[in-house]
Rosetta silent file (secondary structure, phi, psi, omega in degrees, C-alpha in Angstrom):
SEQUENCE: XXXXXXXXXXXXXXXXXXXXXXXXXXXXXXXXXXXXXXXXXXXXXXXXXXXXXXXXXXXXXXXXXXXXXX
SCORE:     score description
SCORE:     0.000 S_00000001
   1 L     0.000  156.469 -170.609   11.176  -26.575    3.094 S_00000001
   2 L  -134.419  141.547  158.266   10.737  -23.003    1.710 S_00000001
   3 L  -138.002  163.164 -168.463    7.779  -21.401    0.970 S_00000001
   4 L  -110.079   11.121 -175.581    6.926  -18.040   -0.652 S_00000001
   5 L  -108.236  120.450 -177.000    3.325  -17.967    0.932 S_00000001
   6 L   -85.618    0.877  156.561    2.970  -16.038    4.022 S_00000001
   7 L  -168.165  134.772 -166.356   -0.543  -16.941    4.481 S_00000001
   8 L   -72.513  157.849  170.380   -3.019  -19.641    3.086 S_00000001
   9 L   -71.880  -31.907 -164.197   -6.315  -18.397    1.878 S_00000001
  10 L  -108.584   28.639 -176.311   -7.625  -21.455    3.849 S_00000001
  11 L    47.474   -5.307  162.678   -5.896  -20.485    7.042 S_00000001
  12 L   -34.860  123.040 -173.329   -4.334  -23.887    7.391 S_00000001
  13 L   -71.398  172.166  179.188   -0.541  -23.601    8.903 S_00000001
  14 L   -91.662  137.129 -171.646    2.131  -24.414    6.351 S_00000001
  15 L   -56.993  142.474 -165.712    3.775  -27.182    6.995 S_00000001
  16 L    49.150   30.663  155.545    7.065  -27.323    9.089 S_00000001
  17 L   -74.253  159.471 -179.081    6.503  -23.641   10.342 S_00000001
  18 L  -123.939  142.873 -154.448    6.691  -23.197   13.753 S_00000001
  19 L  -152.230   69.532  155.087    3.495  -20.499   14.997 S_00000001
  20 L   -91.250 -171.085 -163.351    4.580  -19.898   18.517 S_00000001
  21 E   -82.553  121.297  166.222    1.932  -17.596   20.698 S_00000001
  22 L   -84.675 -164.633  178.007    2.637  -13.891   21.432 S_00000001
  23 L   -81.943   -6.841  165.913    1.676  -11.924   24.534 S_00000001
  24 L   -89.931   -3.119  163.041   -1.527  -11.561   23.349 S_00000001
  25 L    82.048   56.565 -173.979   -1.679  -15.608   22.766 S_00000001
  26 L  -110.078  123.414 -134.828   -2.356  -14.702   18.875 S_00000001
  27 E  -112.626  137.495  173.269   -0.486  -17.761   17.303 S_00000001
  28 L  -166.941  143.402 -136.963    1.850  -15.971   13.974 S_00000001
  29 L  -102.448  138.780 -152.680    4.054  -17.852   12.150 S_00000001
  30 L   -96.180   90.835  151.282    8.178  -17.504   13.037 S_00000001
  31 L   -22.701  112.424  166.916   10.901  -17.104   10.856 S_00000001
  32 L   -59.411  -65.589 -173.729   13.400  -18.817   10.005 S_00000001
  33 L  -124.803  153.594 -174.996   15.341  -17.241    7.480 S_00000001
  34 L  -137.780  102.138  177.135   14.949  -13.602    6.170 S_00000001
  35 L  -141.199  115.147 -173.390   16.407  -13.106    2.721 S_00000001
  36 L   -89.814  163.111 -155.445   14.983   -9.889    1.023 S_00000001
  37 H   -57.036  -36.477 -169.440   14.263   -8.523   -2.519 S_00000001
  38 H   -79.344  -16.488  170.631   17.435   -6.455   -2.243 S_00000001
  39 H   -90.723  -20.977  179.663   19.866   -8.827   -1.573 S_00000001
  40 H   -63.489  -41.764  171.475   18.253  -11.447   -3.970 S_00000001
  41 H   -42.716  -78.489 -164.509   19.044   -8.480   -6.699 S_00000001
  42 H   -44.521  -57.883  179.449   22.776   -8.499   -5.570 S_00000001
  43 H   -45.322  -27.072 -163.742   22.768  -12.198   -5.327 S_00000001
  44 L    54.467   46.603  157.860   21.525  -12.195   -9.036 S_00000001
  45 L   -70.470  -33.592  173.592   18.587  -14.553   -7.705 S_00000001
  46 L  -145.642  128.484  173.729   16.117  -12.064   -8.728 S_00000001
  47 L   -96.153  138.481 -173.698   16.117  -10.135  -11.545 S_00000001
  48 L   -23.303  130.982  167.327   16.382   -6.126  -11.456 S_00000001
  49 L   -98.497  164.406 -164.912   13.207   -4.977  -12.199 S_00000001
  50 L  -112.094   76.254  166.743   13.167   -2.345  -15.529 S_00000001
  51 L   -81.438  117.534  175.281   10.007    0.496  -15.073 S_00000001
  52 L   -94.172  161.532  169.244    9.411    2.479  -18.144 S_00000001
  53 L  -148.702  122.165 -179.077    7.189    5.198  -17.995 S_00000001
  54 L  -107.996 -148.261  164.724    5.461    6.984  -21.088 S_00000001
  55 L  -133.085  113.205 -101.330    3.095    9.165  -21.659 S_00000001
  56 L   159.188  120.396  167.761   -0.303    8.082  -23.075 S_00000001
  57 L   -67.108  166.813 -170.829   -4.051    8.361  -22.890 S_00000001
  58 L  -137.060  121.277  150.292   -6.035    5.588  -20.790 S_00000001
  59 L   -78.256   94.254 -138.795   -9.394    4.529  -22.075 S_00000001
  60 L   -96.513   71.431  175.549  -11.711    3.366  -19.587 S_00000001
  61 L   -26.725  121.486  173.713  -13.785    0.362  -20.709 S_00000001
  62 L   -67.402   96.324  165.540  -16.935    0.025  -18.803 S_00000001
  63 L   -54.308  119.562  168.224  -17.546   -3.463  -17.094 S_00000001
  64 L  -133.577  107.078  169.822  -20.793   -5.156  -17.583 S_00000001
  65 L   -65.810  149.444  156.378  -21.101   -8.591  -15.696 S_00000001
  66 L  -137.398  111.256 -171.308  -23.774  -10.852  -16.697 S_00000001
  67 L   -79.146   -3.030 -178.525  -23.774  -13.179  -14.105 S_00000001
  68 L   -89.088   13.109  120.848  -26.385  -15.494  -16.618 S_00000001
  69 L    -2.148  -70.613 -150.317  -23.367  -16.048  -19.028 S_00000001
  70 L  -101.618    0.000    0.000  -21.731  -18.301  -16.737 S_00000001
């Protein structure tokens, strides 16, 4: 099984991970496999990303929660 989450929000382990114990007995979870954004590019697994950059004012909208809405 593969997963792309390296930790649950609900601290649960992921299933078929293996989480042995360091020297500090802090339990973190053990790789298997290591296959990183740069080779996934080459691989054409993940596509290149394309950052434009212009130039442009930024208008800054003001938040107002009203938590009696919801």
């Amino acid at each position: 099984m593969l997963s792309g989450t390296p930790k649950r929000s609900d601290t649960a382990k992921i299933a078929f991970a293996s989480y042995p114990a360091g020297p500090d007995g802090t339990e973190r979870m053990r790789r298997d496999v290591t296959y990183g954004t740069g080779r996934g590019v080459r691989d054409f697994v993940i596509r290149r990303t394309d950052c434009r950059f212009y130039d442009d004012e930024v208008n800054e909208e003001p938040y107002n929660f009203v938590p009696e809405a919801y």
